[in-house]
C-alpha positions, 0 to 999 in steps of 0.5 A: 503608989495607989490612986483610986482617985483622979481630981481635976489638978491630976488630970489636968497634969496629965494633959499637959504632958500628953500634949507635950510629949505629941509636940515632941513626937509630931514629927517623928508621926508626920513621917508615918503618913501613908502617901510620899506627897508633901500634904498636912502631916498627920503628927503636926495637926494633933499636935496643934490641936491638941496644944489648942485643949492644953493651952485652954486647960491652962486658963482653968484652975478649977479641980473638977474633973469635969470642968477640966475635961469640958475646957480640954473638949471646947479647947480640941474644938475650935483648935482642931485641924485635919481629919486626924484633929478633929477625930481627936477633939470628938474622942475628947469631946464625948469623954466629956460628956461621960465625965460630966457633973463629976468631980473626980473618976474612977476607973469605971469613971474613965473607961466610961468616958473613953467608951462615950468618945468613941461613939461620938467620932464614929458618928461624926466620920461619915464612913469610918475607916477600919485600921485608923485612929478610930480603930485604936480608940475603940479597941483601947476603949473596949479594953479600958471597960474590961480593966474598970471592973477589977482594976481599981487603981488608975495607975495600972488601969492606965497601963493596961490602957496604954499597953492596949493602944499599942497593940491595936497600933501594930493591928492596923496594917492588917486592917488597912491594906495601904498601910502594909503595902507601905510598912507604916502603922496609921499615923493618927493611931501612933499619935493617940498612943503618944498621948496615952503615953504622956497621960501614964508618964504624968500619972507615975511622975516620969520624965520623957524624952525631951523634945525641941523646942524651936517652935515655943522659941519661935512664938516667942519672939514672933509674939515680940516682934508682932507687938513691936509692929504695932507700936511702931506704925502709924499709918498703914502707909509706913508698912513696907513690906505687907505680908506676916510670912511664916513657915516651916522647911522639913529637910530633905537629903536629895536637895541638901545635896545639891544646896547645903544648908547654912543658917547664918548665910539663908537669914542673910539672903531672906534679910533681902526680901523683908523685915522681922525676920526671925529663922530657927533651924535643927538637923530636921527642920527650918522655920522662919517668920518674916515681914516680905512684900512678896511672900513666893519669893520667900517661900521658893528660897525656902523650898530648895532645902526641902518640903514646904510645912505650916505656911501662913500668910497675913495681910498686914495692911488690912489687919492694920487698917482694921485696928486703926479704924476701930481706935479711930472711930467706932466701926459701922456695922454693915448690913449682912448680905444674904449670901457668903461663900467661904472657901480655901486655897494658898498662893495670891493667883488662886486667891484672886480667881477664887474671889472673881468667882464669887468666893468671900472670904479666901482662908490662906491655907490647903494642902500643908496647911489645913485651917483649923475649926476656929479659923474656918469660924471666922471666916464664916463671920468675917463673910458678915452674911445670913447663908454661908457656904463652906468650900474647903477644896481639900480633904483633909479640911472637911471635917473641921469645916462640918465642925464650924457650921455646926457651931454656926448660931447666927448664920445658916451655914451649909458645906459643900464637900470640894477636895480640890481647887478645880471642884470649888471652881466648878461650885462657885459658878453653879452658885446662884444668889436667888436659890434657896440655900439647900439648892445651892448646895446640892447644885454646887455639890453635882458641878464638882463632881463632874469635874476631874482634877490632876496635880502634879507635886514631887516626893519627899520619900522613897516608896512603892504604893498602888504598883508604882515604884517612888523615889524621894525628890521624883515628880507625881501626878495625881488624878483625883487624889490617886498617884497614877505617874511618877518620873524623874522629868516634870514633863514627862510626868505630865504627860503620862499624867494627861494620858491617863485622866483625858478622854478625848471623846468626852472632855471639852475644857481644860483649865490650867494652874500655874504654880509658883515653881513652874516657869512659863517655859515650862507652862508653854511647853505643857500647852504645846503638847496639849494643842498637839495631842487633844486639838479639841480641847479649849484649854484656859490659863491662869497663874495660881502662884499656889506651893505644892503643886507645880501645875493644877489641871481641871478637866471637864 
């Protein structure tokens, strides 16, 4: 079969399978990432994105190539989530651009588009990382020129694309030492191959490998049970139990050991805690969605069979509240105020410091689950303000957050490039309402920076990265992104964390953040050794109840 020709039904099909088969592999890309820490997988976020475009496709019936290309764009937009996300709607948003006014491509046509997206998310990442999904996309790109000028049928030039993208996927440890330290290709190159994949399975009408399809199961009967709620309530005062709770639970073989998994007898124990309670599991993962007073609680029992992935969090009463007003009565607008600060964190503790600080609007979210660009948008209209200032507080959100102020149109919205919980500390109490907002920033932006930040999580595999050998289910710390102690004793690894991140010379402050697995034995025996070895040091205790991370320390 000979296509010379790619209509907007075609292409359209083509992302459908794309994202279906990413859906399929985002687990098998999660385990790809670099670092053993539990963190917003790489597959998972694609792949949420990229369901994002396909589901905004859906809703266009339009055969214009263009037209389907600019749903796909706006859909990659506002779902993205994660640098790998957003890296991937600005490839299709620059594909756009290329193919836009045109009602079918040739393979000119689609190699152009490629070429257009490339340049639009090397200009969207500050500093590009060679050995990336960017590498991938350009060397693909590169090649998809050449093939345009004697490869006429789509069909075999989307083979030699995909057999392209391969290649550069092998490419990238030797451009990106981490990743052959580890053994690993880059993550987000392996998830734009198994798009690339699904484009040429649905050009040639292949089937792939089907996948699982717990998570469409679960949306389903969440969707079900949501609509339910909201007939049988009539006051938010009948709502017993306040928090929409889901989340998923990635298997790990150390702890199966010790608690063996059984689905019938865990929906039993969690039926204890709450509501609505639905559990879907496989041989890699759980994920559940319930109705529960008190969420940590939950999400410990959940904890013992694994890692933590996907976690949202929804304050029921005040969705309820909101509705009822609005049907009750129409709403009054309240007046903007002339500043709003956005930020992010999980775990009801940090969301209540954050808010002390200053902080608006808290975005239930972080490390396992990064908010996307439409959820930050909201936040930013929810702070009902003239200024807004973004502070992701991690890494992996500040792409989406720069994404959502430059959608901003009725606010002027800056972000403040925070990594951790203690950088958007620091930023909040340099916050001043009288200055004008680019002054704001820059004095937010230098407070962060003075600030050093250990944490202290577990591994979920077995590795070696920067000299340290890593064994799954061990304690980490963490200085400031980097893994500097690792050990089989929570405390131990503490203190070898400590060691390396305090001078005793110049640091004067230490605040702590308890989390939801640690134990105030534990927390008394981690201040005890502090007084102990750095008497100097005020040190200030608050319980941040976040997941992940047993303890978070802010030194200054």
């Amino acid at each position: 079969m000979t296509l010379r020709k790619l209509d907007g039904t075609t292409f359209a099909q083509m992302v459908r399978l794309g994202a279906h088969h990413l859906t399929n592999n985002a687990k098998m890309i999660d385990a790809l990432n670099v670092f053993p820490v539990p963190d917003g997988d790489t597959g998972t976020n694609m792949n949420l994105s990229m369901t994002s475009g396909a589901n905004e496709v859906k809703d266009t019936n339009a055969n214009h190539v263009s037209t389907v290309a600019q749903a796909l764009a706006k859909g990659l937009l506002m779902g993205a989530r994660g640098n790998s996300g957003v890296i991937l709607s600005q490839l299709f948003r620059g594909f756009a651009k290329g193919v836009e006014g045109k009602t079918s491509l040739t393979t000119t046509d689609f190699a152009e588009g490629l070429d257009l997206g490339v340049k639009t998310a090397y200009k969207a990442v500050i500093k590009p990382v060679e050995g990336t999904i960017l590498t991938v996309a350009k060397d693909t790109a590169k090649k998809a020129v050449e093939l345009a000028e004697t490869t006429p049928d789509i069909i075999t030039f989307m083979e030699g694309v995909l057999a392209e993208s391969k290649a550069s996927l092998k490419r990238t440890p030797d451009l990106l030492p981490v990743l052959k330290e580890v053994g690993v290709v880059d993550s987000g190159g392996q998830g734009l191959v198994t798009i690339y994949e699904g484009f040429l399975a649905s050009l040639k009408g292949e089937d792939l490998p089907a996948g699982i399809d717990s998570s469409e199961k679960m949306n389903e009967m969440v969707n079900a049970e949501h609509h339910k709620l909201a007939q049988d309530f009539m006051s938010t005062e009948d709502i017993e139990f306040g928090y929409c709770t889901e989340f998923m639970v990635k298997f790990e073989q150390e702890k199966l050991s010790d608690h063996p998994f059984d689905e019938e007898a865990f929906r039993n124990e969690l039926s204890e805690h709450g509501d609505s309670l639905l559990v879907v599991s496989d041989e890699e993962i759980i994920k559940v969605h319930i109705h529960a007073e008190y969420p940590g609680e939950v999400l410990t029992k959940g904890q013992r069979f694994g890692s933590l992935i996907n976690l949202k969090i929804e304050n029921m009463r005040e969705q309820h509240s909101s509705i009822v007003g609005e049907k009750a009565k129409p709403a009054k607008k309240k007046q903007r105020s002339e500043y709003g600060i956005v930020t992010v964190a999980m775990g009801d503790g940090l969301k209540s410091l954050l808010e002390s600080l200053g902080a608006t609007v808290v975005i239930q979210g972080g490390q396992t689950m990064n908010p996307s660009t439409q959820d930050i948008t909201d936040a930013v209209k929810q702070a009902n303000a003239k200024k807004v200032i973004i502070l992701p507080n991690n890494k992996n959100i500040i792409m989406a957050a720069d994404q959502s102020a430059e959608l901003a149109e009725d606010e002027e919205v800056v972000v403040v490039p925070t990594k951790t919980i203690p950088q958007g500390m620091a930023a909040l109490l340099a916050f001043h309402p009288e200055t004008a907002l680019e002054d704001n920033k820059q004095n937010m932006l230098g407070a962060s920076e003075h600030i050093k930040t250990g944490q202290i999580t577990y591994a979920v595999r077995d590795t070696q990265i920067d000299g340290l050998t890593i064994e799954n289910g061990n304690f980490m710390g963490l200085a400031d992104g980097k893994i500097k102690a690792t050990n089989k004793d929570k405390l131990e690894t503490i203190q070898l964390l400590l060691t390396e991140m305090i001078d005793p010379d110049e640091d004067e402050i230490m605040t702590i953040l308890q989390g939801e697995d640690a134990t105030d034995e534990e927390t008394e025996q981690v201040q005890s050794y502090i007084e102990s070895n750095y008497p100097d040091i005020e040190i200030e205790l608050h319980k941040g109840n976040q997941p992940i991370y047993s303890f978070i320390f802010s030194i200054e």
